[in-house]
C-alpha positions as CSV (number, residue, x, y, z in Angstrom):
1,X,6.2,120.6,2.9
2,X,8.3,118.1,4.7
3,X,8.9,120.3,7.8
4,X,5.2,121.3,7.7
5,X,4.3,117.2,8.3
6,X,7.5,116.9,10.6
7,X,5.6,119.4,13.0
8,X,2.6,118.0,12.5
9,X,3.2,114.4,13.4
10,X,5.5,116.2,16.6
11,X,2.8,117.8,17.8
12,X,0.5,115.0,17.2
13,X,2.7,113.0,19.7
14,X,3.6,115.6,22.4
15,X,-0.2,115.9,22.3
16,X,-0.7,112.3,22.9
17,X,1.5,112.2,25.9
18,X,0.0,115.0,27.6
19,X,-2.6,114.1,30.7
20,X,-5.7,115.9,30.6
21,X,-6.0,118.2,33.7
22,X,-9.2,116.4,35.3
23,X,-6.9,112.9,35.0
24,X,-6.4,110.6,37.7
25,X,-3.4,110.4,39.9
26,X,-5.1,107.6,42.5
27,X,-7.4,104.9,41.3
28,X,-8.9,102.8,44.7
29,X,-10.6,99.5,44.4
30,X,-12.9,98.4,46.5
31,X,-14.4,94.7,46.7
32,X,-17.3,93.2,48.7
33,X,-19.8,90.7,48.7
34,X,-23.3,92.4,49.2
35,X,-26.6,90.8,50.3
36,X,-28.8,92.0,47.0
37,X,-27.0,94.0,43.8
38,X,-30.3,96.1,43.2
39,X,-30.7,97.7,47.0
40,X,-26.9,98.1,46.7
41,X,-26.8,100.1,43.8
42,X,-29.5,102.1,44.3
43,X,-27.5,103.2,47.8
44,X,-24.5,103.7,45.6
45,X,-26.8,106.0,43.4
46,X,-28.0,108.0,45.9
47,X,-24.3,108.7,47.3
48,X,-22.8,110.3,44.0
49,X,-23.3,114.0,45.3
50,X,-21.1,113.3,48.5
51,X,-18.6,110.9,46.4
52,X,-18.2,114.0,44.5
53,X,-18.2,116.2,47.3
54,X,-15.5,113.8,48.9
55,X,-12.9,113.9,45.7
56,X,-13.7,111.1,43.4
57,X,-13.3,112.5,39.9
58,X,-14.5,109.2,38.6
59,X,-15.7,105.6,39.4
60,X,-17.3,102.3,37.4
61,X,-18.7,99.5,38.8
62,X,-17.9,96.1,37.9
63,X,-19.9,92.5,39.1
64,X,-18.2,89.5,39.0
65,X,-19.5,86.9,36.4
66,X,-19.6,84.1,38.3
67,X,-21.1,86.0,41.6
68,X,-23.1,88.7,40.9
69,X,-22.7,89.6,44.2
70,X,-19.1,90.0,44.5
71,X,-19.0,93.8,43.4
72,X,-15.4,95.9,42.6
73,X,-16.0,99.8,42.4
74,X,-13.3,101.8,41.6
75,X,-12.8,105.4,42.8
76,X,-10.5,108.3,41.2
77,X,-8.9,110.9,43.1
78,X,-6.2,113.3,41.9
79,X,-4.1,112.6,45.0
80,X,-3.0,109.9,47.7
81,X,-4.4,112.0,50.6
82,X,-8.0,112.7,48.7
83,X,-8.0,109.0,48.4
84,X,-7.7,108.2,51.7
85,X,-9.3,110.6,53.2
86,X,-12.5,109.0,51.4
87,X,-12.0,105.9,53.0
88,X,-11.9,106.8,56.4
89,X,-15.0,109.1,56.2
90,X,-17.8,108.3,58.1
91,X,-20.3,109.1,55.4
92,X,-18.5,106.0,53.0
93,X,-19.0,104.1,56.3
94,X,-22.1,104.9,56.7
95,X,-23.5,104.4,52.9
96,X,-21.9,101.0,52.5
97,X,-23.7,99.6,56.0
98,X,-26.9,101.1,54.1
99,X,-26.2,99.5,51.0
100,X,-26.0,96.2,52.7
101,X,-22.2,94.9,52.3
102,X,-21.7,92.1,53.8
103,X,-18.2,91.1,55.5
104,X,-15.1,92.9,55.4
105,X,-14.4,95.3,52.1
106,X,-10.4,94.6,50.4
107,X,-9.6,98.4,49.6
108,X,-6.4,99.2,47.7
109,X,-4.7,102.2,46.4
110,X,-2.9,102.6,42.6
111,X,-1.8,104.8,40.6
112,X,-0.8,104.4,37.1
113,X,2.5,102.5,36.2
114,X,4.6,104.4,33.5
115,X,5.1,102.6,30.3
């Protein structure tokens, strides 16, 4: 009985420690000021297929409280190369002029830190 829960709790933690196959190797930020959140997300929106299409396996949103405005998107790839390919395409270029961002975007690449 005792070996029984000794292989149970082991697998219980080799289980935790393994990485889903769809995980994230890259995460990219992306900050800007835009003119009007609403016009700017619903550009956003309507870019999801080529997001996909371009590598990000997934991506949130987040406004800043005290400037709704000031908007952080984050992107996932599962590599450095996917990553960066994304923001040097023309068609990102081209949907964030659409979407109305004003000034220059701060763009930086992660990934996640070991523990």
């Amino acid at each position: 009985m005792r070996s029984l829960l000794l292989a149970g709790v082991l697998a219980l933690g080799l289980a935790a420690l393994a990485r889903p196959s769809d995980a994230a190797d890259v995460r990219v930020f992306v900050r800007h000021e835009i003119g009007d959140y609403a016009a700017w997300k619903r550009a956003y929106d309507e870019f999801g297929p080529t997001r996909k299409k371009l590598g990000v396996i997934g991506h949130e949103v987040y406004r800043s409280i005290e400037n709704p405005n000031d908007v952080t998107v984050t992107n996932d790839f599962k590599t450095l190369q996917k990553a960066r390919a994304f923001v040097a395409s023309p068609e990102l270029k081209a949907a964030m002029t659409k979407a109305g961002i004003t000034g220059t975007p701060q763009i930086w690449f992660t990934t996640r830190a070991e523990k």
